[in-house]
C-alpha positions as a Python dict, from the first residue, in 0.01 Angstrom:
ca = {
    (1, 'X'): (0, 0, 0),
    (2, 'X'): (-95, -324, -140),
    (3, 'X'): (-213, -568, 42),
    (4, 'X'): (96, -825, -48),
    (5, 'X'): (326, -556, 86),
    (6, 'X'): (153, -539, 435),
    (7, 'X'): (122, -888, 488),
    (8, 'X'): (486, -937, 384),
    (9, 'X'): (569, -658, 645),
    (10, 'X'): (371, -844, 903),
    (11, 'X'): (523, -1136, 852),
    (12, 'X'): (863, -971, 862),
    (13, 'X'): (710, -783, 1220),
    (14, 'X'): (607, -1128, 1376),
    (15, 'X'): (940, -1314, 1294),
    (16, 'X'): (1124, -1032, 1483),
    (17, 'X'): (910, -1009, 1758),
    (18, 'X'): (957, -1400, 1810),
    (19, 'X'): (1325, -1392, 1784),
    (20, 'X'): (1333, -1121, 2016),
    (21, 'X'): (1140, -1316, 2251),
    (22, 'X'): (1348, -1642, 2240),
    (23, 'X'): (1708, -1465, 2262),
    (24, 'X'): (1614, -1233, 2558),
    (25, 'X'): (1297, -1443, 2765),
    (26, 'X'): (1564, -1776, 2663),
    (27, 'X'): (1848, -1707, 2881),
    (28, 'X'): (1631, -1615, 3223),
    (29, 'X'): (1423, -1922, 3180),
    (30, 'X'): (1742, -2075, 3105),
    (31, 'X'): (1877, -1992, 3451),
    (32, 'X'): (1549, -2120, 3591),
    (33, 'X'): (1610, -2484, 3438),
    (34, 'X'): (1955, -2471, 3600),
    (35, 'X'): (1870, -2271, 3922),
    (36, 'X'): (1826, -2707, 4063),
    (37, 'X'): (2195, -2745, 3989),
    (38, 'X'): (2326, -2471, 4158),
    (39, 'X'): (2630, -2532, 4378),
    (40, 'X'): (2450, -2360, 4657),
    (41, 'X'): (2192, -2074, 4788),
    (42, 'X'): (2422, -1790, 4737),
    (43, 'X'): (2454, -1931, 4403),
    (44, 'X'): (2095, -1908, 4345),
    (45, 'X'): (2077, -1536, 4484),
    (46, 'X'): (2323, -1449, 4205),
    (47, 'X'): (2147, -1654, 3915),
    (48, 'X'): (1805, -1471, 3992),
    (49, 'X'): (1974, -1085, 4090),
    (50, 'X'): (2123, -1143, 3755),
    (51, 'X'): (1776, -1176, 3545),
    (52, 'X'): (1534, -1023, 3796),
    (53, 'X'): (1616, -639, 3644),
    (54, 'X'): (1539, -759, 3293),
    (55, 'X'): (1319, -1042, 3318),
    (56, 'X'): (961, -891, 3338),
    (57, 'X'): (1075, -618, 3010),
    (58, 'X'): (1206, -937, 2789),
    (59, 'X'): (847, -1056, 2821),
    (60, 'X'): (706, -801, 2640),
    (61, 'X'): (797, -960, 2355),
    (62, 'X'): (585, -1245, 2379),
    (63, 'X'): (273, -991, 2436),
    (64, 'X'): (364, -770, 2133),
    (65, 'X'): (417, -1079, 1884),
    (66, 'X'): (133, -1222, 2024),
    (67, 'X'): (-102, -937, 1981),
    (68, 'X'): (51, -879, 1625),
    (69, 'X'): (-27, -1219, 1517),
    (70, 'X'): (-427, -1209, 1609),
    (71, 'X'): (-454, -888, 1424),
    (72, 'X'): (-270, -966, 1149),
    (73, 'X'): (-270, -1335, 1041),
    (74, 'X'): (-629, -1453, 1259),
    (75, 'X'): (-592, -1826, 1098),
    (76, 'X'): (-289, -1856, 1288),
    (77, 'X'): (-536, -1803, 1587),
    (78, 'X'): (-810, -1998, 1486),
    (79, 'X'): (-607, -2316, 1408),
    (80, 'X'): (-313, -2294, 1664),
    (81, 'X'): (-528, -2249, 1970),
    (82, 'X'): (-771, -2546, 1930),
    (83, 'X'): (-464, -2762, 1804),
    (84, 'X'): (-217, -2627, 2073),
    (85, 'X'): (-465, -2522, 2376),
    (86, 'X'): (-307, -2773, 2632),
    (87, 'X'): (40, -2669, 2509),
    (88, 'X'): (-23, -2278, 2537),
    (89, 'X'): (-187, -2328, 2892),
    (90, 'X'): (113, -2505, 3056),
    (91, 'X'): (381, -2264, 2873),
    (92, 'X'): (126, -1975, 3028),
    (93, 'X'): (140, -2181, 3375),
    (94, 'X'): (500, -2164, 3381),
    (95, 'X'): (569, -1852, 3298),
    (96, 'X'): (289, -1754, 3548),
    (97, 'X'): (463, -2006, 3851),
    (98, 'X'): (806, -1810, 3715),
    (99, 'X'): (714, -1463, 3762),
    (100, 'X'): (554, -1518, 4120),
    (101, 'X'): (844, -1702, 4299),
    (102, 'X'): (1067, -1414, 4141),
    (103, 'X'): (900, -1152, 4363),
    (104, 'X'): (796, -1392, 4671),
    (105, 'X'): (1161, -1577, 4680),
    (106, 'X'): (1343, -1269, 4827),
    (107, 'X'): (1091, -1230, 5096),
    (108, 'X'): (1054, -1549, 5203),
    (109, 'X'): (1339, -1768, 5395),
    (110, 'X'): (1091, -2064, 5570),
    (111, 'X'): (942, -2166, 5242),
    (112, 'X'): (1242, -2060, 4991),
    (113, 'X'): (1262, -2406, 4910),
    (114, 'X'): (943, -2435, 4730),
    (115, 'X'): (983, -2038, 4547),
    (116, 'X'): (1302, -2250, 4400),
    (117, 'X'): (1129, -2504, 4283),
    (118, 'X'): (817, -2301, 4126),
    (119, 'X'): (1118, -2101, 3994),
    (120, 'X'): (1269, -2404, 3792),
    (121, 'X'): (984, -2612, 3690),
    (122, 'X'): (752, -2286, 3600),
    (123, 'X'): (1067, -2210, 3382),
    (124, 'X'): (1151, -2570, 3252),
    (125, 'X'): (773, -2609, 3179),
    (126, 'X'): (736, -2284, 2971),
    (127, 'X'): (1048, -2376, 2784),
    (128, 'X'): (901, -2747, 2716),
    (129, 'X'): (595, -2580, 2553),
    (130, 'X'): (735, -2347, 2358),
    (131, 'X'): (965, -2660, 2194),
    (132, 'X'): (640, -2857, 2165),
    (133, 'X'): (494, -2607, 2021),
    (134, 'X'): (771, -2546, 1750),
    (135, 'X'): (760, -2946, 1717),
    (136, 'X'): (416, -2970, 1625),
    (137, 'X'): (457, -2640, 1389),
    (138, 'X'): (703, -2844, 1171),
    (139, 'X'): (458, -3190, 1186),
    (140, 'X'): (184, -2962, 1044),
    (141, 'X'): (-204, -2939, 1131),
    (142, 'X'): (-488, -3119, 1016),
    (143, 'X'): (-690, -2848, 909),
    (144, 'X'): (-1002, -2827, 641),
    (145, 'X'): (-1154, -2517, 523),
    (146, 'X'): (-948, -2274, 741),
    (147, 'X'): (-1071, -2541, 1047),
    (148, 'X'): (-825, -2750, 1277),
    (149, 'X'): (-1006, -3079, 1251),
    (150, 'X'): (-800, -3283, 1484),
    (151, 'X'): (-767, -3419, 1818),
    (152, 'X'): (-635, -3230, 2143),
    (153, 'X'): (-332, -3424, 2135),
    (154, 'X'): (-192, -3477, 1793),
    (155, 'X'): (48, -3203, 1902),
    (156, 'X'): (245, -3483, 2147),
    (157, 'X'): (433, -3689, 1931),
    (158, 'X'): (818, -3769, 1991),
    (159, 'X'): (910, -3530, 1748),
    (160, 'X'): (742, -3275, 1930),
    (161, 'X'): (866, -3417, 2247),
    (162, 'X'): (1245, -3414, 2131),
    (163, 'X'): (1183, -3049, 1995),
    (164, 'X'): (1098, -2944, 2354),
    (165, 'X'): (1368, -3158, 2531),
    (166, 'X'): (1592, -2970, 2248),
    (167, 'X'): (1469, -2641, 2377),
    (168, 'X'): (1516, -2697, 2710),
    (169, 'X'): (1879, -2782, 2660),
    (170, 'X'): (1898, -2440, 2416),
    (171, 'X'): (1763, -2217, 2713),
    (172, 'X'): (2008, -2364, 2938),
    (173, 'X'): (2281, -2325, 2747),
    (174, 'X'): (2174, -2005, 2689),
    (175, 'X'): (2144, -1943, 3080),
    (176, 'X'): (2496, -2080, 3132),
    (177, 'X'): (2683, -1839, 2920),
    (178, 'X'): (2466, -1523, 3004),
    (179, 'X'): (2594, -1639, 3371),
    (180, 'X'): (2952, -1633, 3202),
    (181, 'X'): (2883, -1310, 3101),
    (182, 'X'): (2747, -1193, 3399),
    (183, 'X'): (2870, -1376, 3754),
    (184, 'X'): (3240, -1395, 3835),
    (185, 'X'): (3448, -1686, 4115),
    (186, 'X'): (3267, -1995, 4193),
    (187, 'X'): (2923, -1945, 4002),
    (188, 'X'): (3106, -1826, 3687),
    (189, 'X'): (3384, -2123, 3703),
    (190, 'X'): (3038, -2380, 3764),
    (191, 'X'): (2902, -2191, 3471),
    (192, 'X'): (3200, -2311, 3248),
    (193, 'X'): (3195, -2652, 3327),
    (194, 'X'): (2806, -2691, 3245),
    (195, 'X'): (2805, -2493, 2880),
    (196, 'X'): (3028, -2766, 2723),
    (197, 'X'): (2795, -3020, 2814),
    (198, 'X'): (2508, -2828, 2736),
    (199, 'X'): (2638, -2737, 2403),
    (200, 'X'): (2704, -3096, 2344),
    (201, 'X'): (2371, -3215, 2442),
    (202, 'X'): (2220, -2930, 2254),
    (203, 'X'): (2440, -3040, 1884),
    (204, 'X'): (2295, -3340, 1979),
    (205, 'X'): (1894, -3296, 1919),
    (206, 'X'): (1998, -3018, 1650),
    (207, 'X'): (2154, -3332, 1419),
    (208, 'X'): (1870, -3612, 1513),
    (209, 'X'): (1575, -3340, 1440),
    (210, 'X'): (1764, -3253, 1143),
    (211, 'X'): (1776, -3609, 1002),
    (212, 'X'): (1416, -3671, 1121),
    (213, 'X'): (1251, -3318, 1003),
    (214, 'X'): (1238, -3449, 611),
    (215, 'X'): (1106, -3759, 738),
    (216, 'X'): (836, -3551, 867),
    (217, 'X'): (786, -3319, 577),
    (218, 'X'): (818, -3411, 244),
    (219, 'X'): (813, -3033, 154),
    (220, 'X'): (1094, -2965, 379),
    (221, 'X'): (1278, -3257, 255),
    (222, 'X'): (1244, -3098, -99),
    (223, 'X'): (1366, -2741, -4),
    (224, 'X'): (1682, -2920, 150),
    (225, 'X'): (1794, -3207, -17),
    (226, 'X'): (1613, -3147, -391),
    (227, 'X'): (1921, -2936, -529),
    (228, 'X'): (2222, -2777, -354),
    (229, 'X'): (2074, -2410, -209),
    (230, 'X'): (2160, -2142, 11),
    (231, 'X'): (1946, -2232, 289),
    (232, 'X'): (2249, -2465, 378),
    (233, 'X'): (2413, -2123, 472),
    (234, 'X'): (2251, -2147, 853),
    (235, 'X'): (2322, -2460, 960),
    (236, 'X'): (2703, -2398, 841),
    (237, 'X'): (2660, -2083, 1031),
    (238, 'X'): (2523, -2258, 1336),
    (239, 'X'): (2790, -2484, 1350),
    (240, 'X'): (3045, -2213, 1314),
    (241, 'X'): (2905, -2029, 1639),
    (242, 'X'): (2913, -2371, 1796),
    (243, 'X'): (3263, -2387, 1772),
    (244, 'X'): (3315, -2024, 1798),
    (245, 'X'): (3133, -2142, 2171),
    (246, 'X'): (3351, -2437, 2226),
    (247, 'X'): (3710, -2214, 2202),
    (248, 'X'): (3579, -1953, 2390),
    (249, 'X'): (3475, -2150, 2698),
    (250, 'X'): (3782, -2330, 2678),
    (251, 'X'): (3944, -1998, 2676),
    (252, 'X'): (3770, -1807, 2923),
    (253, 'X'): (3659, -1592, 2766),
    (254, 'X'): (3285, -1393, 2886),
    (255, 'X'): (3168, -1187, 2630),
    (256, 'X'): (3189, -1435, 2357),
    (257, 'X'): (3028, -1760, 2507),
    (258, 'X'): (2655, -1569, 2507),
    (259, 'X'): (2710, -1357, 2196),
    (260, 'X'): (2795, -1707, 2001),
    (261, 'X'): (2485, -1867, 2168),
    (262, 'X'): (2313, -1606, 2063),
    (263, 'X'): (2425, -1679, 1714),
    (264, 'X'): (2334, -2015, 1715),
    (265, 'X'): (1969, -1968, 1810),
    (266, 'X'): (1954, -1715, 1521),
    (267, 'X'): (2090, -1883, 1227),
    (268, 'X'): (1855, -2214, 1378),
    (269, 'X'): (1571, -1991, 1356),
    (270, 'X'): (1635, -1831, 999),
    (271, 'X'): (1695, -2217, 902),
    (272, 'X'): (1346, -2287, 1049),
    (273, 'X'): (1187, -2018, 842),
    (274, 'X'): (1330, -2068, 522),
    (275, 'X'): (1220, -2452, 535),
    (276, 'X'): (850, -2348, 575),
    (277, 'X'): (845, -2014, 428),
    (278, 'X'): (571, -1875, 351),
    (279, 'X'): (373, -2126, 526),
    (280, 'X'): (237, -1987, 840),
    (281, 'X'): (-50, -2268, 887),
    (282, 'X'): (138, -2594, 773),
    (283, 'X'): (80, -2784, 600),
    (284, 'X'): (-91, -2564, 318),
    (285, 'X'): (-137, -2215, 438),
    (286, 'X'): (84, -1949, 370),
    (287, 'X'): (117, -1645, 493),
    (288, 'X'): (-152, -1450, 238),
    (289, 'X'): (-393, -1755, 307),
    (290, 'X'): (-390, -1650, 667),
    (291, 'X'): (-393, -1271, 653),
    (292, 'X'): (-684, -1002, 804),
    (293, 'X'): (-800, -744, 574),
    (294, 'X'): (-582, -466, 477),
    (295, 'X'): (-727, -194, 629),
    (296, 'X'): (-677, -421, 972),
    (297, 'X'): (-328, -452, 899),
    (298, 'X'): (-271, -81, 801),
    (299, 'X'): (-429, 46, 1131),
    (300, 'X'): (-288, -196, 1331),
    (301, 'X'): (79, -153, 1145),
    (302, 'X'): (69, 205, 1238),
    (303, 'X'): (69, 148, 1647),
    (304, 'X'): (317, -95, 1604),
    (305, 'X'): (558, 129, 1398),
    (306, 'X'): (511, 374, 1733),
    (307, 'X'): (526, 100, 2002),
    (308, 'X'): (857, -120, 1867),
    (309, 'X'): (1119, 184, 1845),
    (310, 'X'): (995, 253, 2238),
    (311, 'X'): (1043, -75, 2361),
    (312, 'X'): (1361, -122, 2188),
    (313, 'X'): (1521, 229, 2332),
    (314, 'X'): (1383, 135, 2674),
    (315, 'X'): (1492, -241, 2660),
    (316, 'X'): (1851, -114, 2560),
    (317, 'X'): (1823, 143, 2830),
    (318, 'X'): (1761, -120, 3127),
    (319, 'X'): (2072, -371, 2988),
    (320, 'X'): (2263, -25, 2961),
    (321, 'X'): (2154, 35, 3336),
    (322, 'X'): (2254, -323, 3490),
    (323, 'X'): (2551, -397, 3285),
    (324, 'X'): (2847, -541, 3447),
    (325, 'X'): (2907, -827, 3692),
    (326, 'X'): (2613, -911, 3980),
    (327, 'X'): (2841, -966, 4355),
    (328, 'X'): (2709, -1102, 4609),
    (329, 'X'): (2482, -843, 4850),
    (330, 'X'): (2398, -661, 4542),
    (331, 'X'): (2055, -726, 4313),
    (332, 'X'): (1789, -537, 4221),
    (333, 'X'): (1570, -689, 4519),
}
């Protein structure tokens, strides 16, 4: 297999792995950003029973792209982590804070208060990052001979900050309609009136990044606005789930709300892609630049093919497990 062929297929591997990540880690951290504006504690018992069955497996993502991308593409490695350290160590933080009030905020009653809290800001940190982080990917790095030769904080710009604001907003939204989906009488009819505004607030940073992204990068501005294309296929697709969103709130419906969320962070991502593709290290490096050797790829490419079907049977298997509604008295704790 040539070596072009794996690296494509690694490439292909990664994107997946992060997509997974964002739609199924997005929606519980999105429930952590809102868990603040709950109407009350009971409220909060059913926003956290609803996640705390799934939230721990949708993680796995993260590790598996993660792992993927050191073996396969190491100058994403090399250059991200000296240009993003402070970044990666507060989404880490938060998703660290996260995962320990979900297993100490059942148990405890005198300090619940502050398990909440960790709760949302270990959640609404981790989601900052991660928009930062995706931010500072479209800005670009200043890198020389394969080496990130700038300072610890050229990834905190406003662009980056807006990006993670953006993000936020996403998750929430994101959180709102998977409590649609999944809470019914007062937490479910709170849940409605929070996903219009969220999906308001949410069109809102999608149009300002989009005018300021070509600003940003003249290559991007190019790919967009140099001749009509059909990369302008997703963001007419975004929009379409956006209003697909916007009628089925106002209808009631619960299925829909999530699935057309769901839609709207996919055809944003593909959108994302496309404008950089195949840069992987912007703003020069592409995806072959970045690559390990072959026989790296081909070893590593052959656990992977074994490991992804696994996690996908046994991630469908635990939403097929705790489908329907979460009622009060009932949760996995």
């Amino acid at each position: 297999m040539a070596m072009f062929d794996l690296t494509l297929i690694w490439a292909l591997i990664i994107g997946f792995g992060v997509i997974m990540y964002v739609l199924m880690d997005g929606f519980d951290l999105g429930v952590g950003i809102l868990f603040p504006f709950a109407p009350d504690e009971e409220s909060r018992d059913l926003m956290m029973n609803s996640v705390a069955p799934v939230w721990d497996g949708n993680e796995t993502w993260l590790v598996l792209g993660g792992a993927g991308l050191l073996g396969a593409f190491p100058l994403v490695y090399s250059v991200f982590l000296p240009a993003l350290y402070i970044g990666v160590f507060l989404m880490l933080a938060g998703l660290i804070f996260r995962g320990i009030a979900f297993e100490f905020r059942f148990k405890s009653h005198r300090n619940r208060r502050w398990w909440n809290r960790a709760f949302c800001w270990g959640s609404a940190v981790a989601s900052f990052a991660q928009g930062v982080v995706v931010g500072a990917y479209i800005q670009g790095f200043a890198v020389e001979d394969f080496v990130y030769v700038g300072g610890p904080l050229d990834w905190l710009t406003p662009f980056s900050v807006l990006t993670g604001l953006g993000l936020m907003a996403g998750y929430a939204l994101l959180g709102a309609t998977w409590l649609i989906m999944k809470t019914e009488g007062a937490v479910q009819a709170w849940a409605y009136r929070v996903a219009p505004r969220l999906l308001l607030a949410v069109l809102a940073v999608f149009a300002i990044i989009s005018v300021w992204t070509p600003f940003v990068d003249a290559e991007v501005r190019e790919r967009w606005f140099g001749h009509l294309h059909l990369i302008w296929v997703f963001p007419v697709l975004a929009l379409a789930c956006a209003a697909l969103l916007w009628r089925a709130v106002h209808q009631r419906r619960e299925g829909q709300p999530f699935i057309a969320t769901l839609g709207l962070f996919v055809f944003t991502y593909l959108g994302l892609l496309v404008s950089k593709w195949p840069v992987i290290v912007p703003p020069d490096y592409t995806i072959w630049d970045a690559a390990s050797d072959p026989g790296s790829q081909l070893f590593l490419l052959i656990g992977v093919l074994f490991v992804i079907p696994i996690v996908l049977v046994y991630t469908a298997w635990t939403y097929w497990v705790f489908r329907g509604k979460v009622r009060p008295g009932e949760g996995y704790h």
